[in-house]
MMTF fields as JSON, N, C-alpha, C and O atoms, coordinates in Angstrom:
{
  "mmtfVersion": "1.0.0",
  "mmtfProducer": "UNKNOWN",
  "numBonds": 311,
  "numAtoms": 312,
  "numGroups": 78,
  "numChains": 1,
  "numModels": 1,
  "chainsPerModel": [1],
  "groupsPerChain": [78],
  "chainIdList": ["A"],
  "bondAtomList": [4, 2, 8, 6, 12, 10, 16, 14, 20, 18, 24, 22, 28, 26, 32, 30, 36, 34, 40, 38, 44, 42, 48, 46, 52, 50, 56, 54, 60, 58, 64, 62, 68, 66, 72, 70, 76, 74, 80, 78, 84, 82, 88, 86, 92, 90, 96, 94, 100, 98, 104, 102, 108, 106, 112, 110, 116, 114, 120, 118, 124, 122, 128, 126, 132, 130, 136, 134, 140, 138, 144, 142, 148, 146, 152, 150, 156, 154, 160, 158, 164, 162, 168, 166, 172, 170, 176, 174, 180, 178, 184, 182, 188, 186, 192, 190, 196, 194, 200, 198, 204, 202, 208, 206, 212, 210, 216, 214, 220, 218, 224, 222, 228, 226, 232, 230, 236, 234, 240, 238, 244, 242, 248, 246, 252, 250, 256, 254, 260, 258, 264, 262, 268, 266, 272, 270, 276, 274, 280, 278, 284, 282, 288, 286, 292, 290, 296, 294, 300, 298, 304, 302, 308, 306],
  "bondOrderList": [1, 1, 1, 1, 1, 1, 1, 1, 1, 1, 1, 1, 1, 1, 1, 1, 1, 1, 1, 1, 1, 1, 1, 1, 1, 1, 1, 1, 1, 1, 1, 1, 1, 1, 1, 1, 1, 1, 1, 1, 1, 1, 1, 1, 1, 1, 1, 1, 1, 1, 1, 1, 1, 1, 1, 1, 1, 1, 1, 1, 1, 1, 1, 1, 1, 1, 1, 1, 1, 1, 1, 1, 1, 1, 1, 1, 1],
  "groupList": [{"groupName": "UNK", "atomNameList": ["N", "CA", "C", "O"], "elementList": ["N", "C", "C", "O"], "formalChargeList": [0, 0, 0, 0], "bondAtomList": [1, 0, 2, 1, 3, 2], "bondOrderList": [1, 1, 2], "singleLetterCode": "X", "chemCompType": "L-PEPTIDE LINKING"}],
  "groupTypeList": [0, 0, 0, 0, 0, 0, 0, 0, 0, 0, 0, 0, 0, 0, 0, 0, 0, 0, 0, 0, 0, 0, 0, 0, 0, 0, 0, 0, 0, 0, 0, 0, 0, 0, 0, 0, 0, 0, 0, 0, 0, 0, 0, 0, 0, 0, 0, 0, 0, 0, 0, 0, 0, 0, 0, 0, 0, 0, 0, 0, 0, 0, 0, 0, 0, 0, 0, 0, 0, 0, 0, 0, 0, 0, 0, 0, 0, 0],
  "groupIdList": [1, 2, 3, 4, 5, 6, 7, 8, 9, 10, 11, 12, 13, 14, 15, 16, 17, 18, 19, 20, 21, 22, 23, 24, 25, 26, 27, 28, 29, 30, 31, 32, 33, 34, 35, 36, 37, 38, 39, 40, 41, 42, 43, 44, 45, 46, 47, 48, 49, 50, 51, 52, 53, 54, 55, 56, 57, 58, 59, 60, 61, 62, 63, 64, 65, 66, 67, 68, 69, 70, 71, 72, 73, 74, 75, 76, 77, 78],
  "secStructList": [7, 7, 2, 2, 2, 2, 2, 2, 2, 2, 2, 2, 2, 2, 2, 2, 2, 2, 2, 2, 2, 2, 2, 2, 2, 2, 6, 6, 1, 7, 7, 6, 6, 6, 1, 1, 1, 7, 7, 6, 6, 6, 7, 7, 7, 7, 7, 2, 2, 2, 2, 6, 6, 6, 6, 2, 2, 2, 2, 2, 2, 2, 2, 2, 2, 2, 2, 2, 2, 2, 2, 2, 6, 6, 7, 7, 7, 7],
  "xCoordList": [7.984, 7.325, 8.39, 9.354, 8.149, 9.172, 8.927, 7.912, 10.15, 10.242, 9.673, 9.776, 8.945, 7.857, 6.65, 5.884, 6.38, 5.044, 5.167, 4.145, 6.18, 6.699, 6.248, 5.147, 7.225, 6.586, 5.277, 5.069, 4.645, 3.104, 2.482, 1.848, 2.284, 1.718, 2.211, 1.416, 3.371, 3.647, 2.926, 2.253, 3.246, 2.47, 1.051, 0.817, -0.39, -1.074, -1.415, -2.061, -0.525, -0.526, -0.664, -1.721, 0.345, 0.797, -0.345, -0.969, -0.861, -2.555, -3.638, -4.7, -3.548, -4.636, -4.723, -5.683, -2.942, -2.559, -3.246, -3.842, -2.726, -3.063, -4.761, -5.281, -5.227, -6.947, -7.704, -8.676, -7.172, -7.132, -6.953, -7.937, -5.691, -5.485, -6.576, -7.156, -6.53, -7.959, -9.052, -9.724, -9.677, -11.066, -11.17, -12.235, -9.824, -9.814, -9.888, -10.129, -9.864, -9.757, -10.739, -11.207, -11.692, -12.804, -14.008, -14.996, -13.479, -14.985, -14.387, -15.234, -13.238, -13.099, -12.718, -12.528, -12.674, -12.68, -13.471, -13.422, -14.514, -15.03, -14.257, -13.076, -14.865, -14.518, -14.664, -15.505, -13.91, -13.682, -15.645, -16.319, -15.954, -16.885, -16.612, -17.442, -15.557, -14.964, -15.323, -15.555, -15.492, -15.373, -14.549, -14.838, -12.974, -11.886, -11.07, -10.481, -11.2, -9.441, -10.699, -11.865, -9.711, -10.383, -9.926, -9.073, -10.905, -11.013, -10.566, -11.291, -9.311, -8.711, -8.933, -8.665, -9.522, -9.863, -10.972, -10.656, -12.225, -13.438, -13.239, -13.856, -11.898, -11.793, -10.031, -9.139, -9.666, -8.452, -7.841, -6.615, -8.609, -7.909, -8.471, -9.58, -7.36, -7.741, -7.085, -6.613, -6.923, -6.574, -5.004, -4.745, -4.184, -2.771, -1.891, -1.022, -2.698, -1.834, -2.212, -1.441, -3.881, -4.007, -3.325, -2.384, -3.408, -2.68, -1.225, -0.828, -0.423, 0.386, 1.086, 2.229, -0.606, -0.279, -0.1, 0.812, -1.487, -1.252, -0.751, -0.947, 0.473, 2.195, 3.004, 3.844, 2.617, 4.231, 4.048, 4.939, 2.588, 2.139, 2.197, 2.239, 2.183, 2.39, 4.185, 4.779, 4.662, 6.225, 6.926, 7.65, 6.481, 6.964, 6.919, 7.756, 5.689, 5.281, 6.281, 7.179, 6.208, 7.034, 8.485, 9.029, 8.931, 10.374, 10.653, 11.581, 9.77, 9.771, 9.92, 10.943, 8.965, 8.899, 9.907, 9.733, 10.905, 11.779, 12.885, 13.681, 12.736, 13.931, 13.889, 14.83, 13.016, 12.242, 12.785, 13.552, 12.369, 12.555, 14.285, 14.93, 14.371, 16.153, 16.779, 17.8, 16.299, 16.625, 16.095, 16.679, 15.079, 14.611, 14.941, 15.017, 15.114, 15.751, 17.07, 17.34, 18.022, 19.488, 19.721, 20.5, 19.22, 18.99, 20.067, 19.967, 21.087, 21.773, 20.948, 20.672, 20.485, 20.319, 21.261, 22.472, 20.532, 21.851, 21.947, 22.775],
  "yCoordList": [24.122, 23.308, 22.751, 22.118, 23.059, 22.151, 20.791, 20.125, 20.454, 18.883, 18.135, 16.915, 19.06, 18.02, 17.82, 16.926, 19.012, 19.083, 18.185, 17.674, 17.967, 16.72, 15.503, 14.987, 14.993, 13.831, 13.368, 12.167, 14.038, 14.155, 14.335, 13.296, 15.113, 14.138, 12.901, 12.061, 12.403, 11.421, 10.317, 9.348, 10.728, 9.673, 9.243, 8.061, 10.375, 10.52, 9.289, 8.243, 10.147, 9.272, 7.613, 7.02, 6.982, 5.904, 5.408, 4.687, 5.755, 5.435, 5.645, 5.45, 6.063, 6.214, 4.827, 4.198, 4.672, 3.656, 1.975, 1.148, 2.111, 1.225, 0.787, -0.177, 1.976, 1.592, 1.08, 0.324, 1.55, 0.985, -0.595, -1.325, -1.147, -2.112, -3.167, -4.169, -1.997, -3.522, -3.173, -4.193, -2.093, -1.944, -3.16, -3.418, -3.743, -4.925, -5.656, -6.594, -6.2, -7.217, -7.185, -8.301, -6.366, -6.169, -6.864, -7.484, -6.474, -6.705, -7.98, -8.758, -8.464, -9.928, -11.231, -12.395, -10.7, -12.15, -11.703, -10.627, -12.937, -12.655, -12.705, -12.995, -12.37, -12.298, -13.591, -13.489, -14.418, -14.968, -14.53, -13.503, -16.055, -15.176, -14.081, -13.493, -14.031, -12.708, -11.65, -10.871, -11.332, -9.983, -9.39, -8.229, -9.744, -8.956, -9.723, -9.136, -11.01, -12.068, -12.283, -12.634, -11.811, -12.556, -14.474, -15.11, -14.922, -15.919, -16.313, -16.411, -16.603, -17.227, -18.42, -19.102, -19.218, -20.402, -20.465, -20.919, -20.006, -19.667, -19.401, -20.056, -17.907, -17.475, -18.124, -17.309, -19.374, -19.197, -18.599, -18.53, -17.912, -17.527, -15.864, -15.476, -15.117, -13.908, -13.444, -14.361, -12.186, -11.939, -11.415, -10.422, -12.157, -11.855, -10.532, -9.876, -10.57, -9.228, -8.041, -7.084, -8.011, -6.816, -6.981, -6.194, -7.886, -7.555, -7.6, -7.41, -7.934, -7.158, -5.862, -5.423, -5.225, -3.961, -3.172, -2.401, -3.723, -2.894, -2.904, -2.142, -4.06, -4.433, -3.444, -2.786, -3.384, -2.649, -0.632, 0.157, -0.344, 0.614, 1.06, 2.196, -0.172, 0.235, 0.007, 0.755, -0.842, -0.669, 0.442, 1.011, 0.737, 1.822, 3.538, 4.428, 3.585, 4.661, 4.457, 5.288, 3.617, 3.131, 3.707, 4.693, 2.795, 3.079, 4.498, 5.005, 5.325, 7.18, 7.449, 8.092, 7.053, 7.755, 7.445, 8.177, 6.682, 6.001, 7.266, 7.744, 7.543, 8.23, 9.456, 9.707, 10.128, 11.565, 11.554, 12.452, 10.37, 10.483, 10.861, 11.526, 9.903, 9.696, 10.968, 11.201, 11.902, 13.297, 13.737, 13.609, 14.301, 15.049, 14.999, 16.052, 14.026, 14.022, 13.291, 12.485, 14.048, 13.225, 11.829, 11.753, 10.94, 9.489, 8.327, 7.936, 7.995, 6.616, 5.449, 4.784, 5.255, 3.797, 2.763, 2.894, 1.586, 0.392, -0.098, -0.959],
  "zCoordList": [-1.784, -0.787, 0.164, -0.267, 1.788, 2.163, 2.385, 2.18, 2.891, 2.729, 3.775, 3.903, 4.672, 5.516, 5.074, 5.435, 3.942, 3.154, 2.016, 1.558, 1.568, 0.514, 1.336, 1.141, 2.377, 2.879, 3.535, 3.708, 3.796, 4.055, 2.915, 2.732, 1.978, 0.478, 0.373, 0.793, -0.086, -0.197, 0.695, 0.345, 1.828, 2.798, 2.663, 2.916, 2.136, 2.086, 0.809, 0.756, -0.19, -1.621, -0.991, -1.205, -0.289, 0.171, 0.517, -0.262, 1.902, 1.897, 1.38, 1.971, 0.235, -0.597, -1.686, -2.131, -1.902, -2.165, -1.954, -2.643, -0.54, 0.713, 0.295, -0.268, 0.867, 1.172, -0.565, -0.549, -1.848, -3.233, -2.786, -2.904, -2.264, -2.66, -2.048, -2.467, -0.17, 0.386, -0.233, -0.383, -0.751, -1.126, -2.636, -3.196, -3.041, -4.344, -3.702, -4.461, -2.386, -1.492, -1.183, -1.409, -0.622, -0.227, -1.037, -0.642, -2.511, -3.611, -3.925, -4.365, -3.855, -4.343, -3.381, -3.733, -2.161, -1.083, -0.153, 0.443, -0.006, 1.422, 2.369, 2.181, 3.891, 4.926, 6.376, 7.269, 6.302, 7.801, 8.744, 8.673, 9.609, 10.131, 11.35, 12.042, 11.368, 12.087, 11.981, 12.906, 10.133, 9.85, 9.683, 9.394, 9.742, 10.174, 8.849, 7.941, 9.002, 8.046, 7.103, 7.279, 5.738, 4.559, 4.419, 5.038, 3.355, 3.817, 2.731, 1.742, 2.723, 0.406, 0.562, -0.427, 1.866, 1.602, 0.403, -0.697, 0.664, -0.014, -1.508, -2.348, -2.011, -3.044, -3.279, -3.044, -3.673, -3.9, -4.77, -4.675, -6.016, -7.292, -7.148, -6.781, -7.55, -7.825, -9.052, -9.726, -9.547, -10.698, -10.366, -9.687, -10.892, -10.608, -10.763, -10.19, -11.933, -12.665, -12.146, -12.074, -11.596, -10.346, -9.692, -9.591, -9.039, -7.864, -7.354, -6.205, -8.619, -8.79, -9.168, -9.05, -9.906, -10.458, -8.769, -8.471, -7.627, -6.361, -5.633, -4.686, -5.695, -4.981, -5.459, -4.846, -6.836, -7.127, -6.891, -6.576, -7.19, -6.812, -5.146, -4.675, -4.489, -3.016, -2.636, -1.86, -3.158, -3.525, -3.563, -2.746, -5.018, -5.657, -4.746, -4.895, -3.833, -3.189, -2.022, -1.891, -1.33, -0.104, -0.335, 0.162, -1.233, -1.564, -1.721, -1.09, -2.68, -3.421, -1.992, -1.755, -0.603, 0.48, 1.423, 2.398, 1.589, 2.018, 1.714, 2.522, 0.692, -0.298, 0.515, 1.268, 0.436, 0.968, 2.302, 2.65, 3.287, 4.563, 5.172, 5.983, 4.113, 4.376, 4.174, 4.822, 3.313, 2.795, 3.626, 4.702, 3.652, 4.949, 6.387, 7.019, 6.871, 8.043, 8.425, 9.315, 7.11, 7.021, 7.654, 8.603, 7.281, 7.752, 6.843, 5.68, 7.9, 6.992, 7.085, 8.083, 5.515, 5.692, 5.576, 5.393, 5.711, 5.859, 4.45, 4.151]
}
């Protein structure tokens, strides 16, 4: 596989990631009457340990893809 087809899964993975974490946001804080900003006034407590499981899961993907990028397109990071 080349390595642009590597980082485009990856990426994909990442937002699949992503849209997991708001669709937990979704079922557990309402919404602002905006529609748009959830409202943690309303829900201040959520379950921690989720949502740390979908930090470190979106972390963890970020960083794997960080790695990839830097390889793939010979990139110094700082």
């Amino acid at each position: 596989m080349e390595k642009k087809e590597i980082v485009q899964k990856e990426l994909e993975k990442l937002m699949e990631i992503r849209g997991d974490f708001l669709d937990f946001f979704d079922t557990n804080i309402s919404k602002k009457s905006d529609k748009i900003s959830f409202d943690f006034v309303k829900n201040p407590t959520l379950d921690s340990k989720k949502c740390y499981e979908f930090f470190f899961k979106l972390d963890y993907q970020a960083r794997k893809l960080r790695g990839l990028l830097v390889e793939a397109y010979d990139l110094k990071p700082e």
